[in-house]
Backbone as a ProteinNet text record, in pm:
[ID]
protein_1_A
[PRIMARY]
XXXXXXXXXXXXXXXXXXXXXXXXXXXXXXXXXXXXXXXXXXXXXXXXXXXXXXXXXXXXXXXXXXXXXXXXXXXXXXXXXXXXXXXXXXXXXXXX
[TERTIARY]
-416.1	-428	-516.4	-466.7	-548.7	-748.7	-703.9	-924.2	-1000.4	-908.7	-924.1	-953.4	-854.3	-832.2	-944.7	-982.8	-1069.7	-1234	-1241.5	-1377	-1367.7	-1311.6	-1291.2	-1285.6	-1251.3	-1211	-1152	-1189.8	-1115.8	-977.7	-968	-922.8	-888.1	-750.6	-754.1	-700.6	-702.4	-647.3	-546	-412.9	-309.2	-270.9	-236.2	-220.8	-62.8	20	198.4	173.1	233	288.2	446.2	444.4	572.8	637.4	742.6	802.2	729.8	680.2	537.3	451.1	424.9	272.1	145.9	207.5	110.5	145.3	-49.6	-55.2	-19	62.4	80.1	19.3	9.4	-22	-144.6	-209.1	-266.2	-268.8	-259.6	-237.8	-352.4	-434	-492.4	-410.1	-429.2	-357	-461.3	-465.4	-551.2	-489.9	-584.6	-524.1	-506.8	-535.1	-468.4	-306.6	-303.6	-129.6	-13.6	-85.7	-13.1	139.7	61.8	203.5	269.8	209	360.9	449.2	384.1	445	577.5	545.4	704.1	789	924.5	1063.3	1132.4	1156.7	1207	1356.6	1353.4	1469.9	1572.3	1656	1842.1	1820.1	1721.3	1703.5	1580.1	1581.1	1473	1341.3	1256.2	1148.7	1090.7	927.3	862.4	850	876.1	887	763.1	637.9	538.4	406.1	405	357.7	177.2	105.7	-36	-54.1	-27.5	-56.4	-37	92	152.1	75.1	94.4	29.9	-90.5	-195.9	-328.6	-313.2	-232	-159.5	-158.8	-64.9	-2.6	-155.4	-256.7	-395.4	-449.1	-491	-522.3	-543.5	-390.6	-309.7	-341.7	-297.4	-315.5	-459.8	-555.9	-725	-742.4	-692.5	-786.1	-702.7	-613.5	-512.2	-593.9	-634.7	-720.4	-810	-922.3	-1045.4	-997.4	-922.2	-916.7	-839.4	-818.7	-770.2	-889.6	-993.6	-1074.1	-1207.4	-1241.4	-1269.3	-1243.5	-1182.5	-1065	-1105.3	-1079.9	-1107.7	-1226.1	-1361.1	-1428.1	-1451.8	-1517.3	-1491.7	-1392	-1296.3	-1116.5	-1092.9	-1021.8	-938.8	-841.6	-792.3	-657.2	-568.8	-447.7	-290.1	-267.9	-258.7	-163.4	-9.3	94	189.7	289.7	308.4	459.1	592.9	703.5	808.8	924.3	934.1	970.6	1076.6	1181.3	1318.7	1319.3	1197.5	1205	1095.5	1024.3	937.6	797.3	769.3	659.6	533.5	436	339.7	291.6	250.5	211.9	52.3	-24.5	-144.4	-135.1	-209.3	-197.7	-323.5	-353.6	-436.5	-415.9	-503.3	-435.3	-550.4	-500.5	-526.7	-548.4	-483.8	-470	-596.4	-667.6	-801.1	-922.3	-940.3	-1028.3	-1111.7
-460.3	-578.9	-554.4	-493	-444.1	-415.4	-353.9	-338.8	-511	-514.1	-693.3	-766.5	-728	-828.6	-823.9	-667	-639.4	-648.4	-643.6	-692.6	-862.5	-950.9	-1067.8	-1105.6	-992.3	-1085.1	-1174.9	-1318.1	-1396.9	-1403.5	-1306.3	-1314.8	-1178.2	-1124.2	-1017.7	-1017.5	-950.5	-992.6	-836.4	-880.8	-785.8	-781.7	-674.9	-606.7	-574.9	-683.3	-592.8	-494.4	-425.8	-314.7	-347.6	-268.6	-239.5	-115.9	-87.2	63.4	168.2	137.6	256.1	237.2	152.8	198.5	86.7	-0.3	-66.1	-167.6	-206.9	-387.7	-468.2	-552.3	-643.9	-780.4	-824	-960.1	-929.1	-975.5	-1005	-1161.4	-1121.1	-1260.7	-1240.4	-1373.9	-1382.9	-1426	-1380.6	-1418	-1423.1	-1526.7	-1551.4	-1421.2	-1379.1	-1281.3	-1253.4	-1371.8	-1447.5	-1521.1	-1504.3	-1598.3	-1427.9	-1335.7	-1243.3	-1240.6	-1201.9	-1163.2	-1245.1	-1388.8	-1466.8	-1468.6	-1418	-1392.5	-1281.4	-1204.5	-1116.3	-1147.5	-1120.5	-1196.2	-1184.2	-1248.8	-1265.1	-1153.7	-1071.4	-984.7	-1061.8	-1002.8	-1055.6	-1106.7	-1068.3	-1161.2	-1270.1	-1330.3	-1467	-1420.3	-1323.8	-1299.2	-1231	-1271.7	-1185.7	-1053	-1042.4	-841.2	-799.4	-899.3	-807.1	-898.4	-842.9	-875.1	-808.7	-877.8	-866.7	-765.1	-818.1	-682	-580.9	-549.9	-427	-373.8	-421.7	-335.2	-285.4	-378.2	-336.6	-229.7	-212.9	-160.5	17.4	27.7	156.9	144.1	91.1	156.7	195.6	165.8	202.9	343.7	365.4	488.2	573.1	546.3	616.1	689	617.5	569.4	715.1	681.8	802.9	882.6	906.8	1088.1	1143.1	1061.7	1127.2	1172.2	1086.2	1106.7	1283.8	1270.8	1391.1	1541.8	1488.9	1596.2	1665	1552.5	1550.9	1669.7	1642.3	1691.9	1823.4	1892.8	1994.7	2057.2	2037.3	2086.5	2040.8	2082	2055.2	2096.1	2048.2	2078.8	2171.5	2036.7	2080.1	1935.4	1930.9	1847.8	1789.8	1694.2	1702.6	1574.5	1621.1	1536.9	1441.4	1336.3	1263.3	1228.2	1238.1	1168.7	1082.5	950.7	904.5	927.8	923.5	955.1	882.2	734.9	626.9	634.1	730.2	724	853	901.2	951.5	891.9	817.6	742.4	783.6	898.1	1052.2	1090.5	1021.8	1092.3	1235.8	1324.5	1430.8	1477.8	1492.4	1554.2	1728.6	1782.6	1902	1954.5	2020.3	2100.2	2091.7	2031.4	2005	2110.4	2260.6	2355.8	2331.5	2233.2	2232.7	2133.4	2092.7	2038.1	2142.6	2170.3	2296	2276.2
333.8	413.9	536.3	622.5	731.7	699.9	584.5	565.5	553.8	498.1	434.8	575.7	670.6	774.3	824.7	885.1	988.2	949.3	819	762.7	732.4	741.7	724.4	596.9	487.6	365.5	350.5	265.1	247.1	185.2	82.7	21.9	-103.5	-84.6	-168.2	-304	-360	-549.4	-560.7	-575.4	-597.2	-744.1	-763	-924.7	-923.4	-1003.6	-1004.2	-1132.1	-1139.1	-1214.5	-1274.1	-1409.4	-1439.8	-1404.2	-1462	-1413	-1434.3	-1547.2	-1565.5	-1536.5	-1393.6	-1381	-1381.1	-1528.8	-1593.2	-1535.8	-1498.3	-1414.2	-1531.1	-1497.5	-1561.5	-1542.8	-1426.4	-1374.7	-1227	-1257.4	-1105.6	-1018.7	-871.4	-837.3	-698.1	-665.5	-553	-407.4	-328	-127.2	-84.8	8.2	138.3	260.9	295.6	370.2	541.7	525.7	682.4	623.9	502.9	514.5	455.9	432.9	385.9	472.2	646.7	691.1	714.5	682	655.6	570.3	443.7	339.8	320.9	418.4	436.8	520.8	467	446.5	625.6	707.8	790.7	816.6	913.6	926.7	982.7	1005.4	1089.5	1162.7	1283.8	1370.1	1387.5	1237.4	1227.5	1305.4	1329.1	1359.3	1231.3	1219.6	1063.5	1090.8	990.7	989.3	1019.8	985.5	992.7	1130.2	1208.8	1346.6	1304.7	1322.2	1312.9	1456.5	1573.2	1652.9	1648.9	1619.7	1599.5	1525.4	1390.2	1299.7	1296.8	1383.5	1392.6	1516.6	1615.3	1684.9	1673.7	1549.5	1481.5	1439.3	1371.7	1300.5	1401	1477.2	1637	1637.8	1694.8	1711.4	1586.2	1449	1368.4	1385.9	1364.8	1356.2	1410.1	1607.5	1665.1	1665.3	1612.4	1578.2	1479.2	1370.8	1270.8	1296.6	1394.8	1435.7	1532	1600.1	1658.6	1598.5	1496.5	1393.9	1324.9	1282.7	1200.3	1288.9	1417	1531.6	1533.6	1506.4	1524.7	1443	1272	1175.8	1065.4	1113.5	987.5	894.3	810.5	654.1	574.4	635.7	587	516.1	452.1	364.4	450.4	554.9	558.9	504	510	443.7	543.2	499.3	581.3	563.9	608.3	512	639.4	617.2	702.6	635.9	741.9	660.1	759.2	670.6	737	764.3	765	761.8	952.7	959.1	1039.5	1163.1	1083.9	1186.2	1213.7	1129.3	1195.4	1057.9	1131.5	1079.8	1104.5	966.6	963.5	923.8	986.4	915	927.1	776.5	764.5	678.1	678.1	593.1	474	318.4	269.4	146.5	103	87	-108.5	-165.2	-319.8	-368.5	-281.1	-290.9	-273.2	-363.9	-378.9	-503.4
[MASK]
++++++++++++++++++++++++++++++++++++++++++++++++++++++++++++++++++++++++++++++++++++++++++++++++

């Protein structure tokens, strides 16, 4: 969503999957109505806030850039780990 947003696509085309994997259906979103499209939490506000999120890319954006800075011609990992809140970048050594 976010690449979509910030280049002004009109419009993105999503692919569901079954349990294995396989697209089954594709469907088109306008991608200015996406984050309305997710489901309202407990307290009746949308889960998904356009600032924020462009927000956290932000943030994300220049941690990378200064990781990237740091280590050139390195590979690195990214991973979040939503239950803890924490992104990790690392060297990511099995890309060879």
């Amino acid at each position: 969503w976010a690449q979509s947003f910030l280049l002004n696509v009109p419009r993105v085309v999503v692919g569901f999957r079954d349990d294995d994997g396989i697209v089954k259906t594709l469907q088109t979103f306008r991608t200015l109505d996406i984050p309305n499209m997710i489901p309202s939490r407990n307290d009746n506000r949308n889960s998904w806030n356009v600032p924020v999120c462009l927000g956290f890319l932000r943030k994300f954006l220049d941690l990378v850039k200064v990781e990237c800075a740091k280590k050139v011609d390195v590979t690195l990992m990214c991973t979040f780990d939503p239950e803890r809140r924490v992104i990790t970048i690392r060297e990511d050594h099995d890309d060879k």
